[in-house]
C-alpha positions as CSV (number, residue, x, y, z in Angstrom):
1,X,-25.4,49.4,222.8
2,X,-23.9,47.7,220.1
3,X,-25.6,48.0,216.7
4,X,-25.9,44.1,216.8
5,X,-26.2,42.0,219.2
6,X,-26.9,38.3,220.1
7,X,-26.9,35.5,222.6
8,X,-27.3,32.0,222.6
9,X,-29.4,29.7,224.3
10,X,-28.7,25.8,224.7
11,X,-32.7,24.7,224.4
12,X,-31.8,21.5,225.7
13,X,-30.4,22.6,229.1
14,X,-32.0,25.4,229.2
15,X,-29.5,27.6,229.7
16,X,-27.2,30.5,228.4
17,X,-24.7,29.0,226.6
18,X,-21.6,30.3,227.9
19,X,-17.8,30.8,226.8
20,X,-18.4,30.2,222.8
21,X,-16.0,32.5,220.7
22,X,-18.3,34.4,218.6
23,X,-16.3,36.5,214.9
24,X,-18.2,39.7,213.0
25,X,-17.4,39.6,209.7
26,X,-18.5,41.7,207.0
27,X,-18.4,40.5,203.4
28,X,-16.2,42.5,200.6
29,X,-16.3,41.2,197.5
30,X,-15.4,37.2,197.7
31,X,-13.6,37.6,200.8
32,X,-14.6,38.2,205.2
33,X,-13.1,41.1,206.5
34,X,-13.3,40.7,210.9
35,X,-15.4,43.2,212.6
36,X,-15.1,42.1,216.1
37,X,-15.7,39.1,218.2
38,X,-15.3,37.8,221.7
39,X,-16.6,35.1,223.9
40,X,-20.2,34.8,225.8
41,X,-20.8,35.5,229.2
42,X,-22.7,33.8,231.8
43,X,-25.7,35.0,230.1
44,X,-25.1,33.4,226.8
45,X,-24.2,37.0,225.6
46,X,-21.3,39.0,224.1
47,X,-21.4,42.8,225.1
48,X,-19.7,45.0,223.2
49,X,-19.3,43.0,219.8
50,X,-18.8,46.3,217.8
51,X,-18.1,49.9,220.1
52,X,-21.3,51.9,220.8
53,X,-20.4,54.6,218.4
54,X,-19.9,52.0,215.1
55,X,-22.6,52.4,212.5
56,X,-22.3,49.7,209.5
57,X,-23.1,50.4,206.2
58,X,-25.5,48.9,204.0
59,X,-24.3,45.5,203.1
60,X,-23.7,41.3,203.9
61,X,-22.7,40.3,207.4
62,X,-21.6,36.6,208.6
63,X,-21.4,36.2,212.5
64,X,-19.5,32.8,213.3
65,X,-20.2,30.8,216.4
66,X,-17.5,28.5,217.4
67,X,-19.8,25.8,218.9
68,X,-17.6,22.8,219.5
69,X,-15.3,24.9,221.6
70,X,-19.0,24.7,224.2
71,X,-19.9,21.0,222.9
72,X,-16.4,20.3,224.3
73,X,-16.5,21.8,227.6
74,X,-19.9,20.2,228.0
75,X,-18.3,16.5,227.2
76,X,-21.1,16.5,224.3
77,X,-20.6,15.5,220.8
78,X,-21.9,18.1,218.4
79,X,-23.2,17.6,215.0
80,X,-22.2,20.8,213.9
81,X,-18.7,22.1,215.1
82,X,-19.4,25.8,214.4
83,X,-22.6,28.0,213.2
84,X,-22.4,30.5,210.5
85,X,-25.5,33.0,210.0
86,X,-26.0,35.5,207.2
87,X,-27.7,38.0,207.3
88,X,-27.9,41.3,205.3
89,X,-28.1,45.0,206.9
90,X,-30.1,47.8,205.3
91,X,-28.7,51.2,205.5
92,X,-31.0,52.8,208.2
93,X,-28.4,52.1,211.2
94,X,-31.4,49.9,212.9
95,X,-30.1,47.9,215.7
96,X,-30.4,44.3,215.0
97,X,-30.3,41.3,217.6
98,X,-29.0,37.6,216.1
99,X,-29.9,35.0,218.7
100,X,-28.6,31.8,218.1
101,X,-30.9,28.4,219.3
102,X,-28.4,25.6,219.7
103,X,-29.0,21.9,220.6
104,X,-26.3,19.0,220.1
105,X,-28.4,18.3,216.9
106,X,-29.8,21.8,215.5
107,X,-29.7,24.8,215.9
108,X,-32.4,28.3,215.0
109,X,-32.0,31.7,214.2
110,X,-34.0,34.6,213.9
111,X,-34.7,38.2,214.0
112,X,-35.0,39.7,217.4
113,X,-35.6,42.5,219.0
């Protein structure tokens, strides 16, 4: 499994929210360098976002969810046209889940599991 993972769920459907480009990105210095990305599946995840084997180092993280591309597809106006969360790795090599909450007009974030 990839070190981190995430989904995202459309609370006011109640669904996976599927197809939205998600972009890894690890911060050096003032600039994003790309990790990885992809798009979700039919479960509102994205396998494979880094290989198995990838270990990150210690350090700030940005993952970037392209959420107009799935406002669109939906024929829904969003409020916000992407999602950016930032989060912050120790160096342990934990495995960390990002889950993304999304609604037309908010969105949550948290820590799981």
């Amino acid at each position: 499994m990839s070190q981190i993972t995430t989904h995202i769920l459309d609370t006011t459907r109640g669904l996976p929210a599927i197809n939205v480009p998600i972009t890894l990105f690890a911060q050096e210095g003032d600039s994003w360098n790309k990790l990885g990305g992809g798009v979700t599946n039919e479960d509102g995840r994205l396998p494979g976002l880094l290989a198995d084997k990838v270990k990150l180092p210690a350090g700030i993280y940005r993952m970037h969810f392209e959420t107009s591309v799935y406002f669109n597809a939906n024929d829904e106006q969003g409020f916000y046209p992407y999602v950016d969360i930032v989060f912050e790795l120790d160096a342990k090599g934990d495995h960390y889940h990002v889950p993304l909450l999304l609604t037309a007009f908010g969105y949550s974030t948290y820590r799981g599991s």
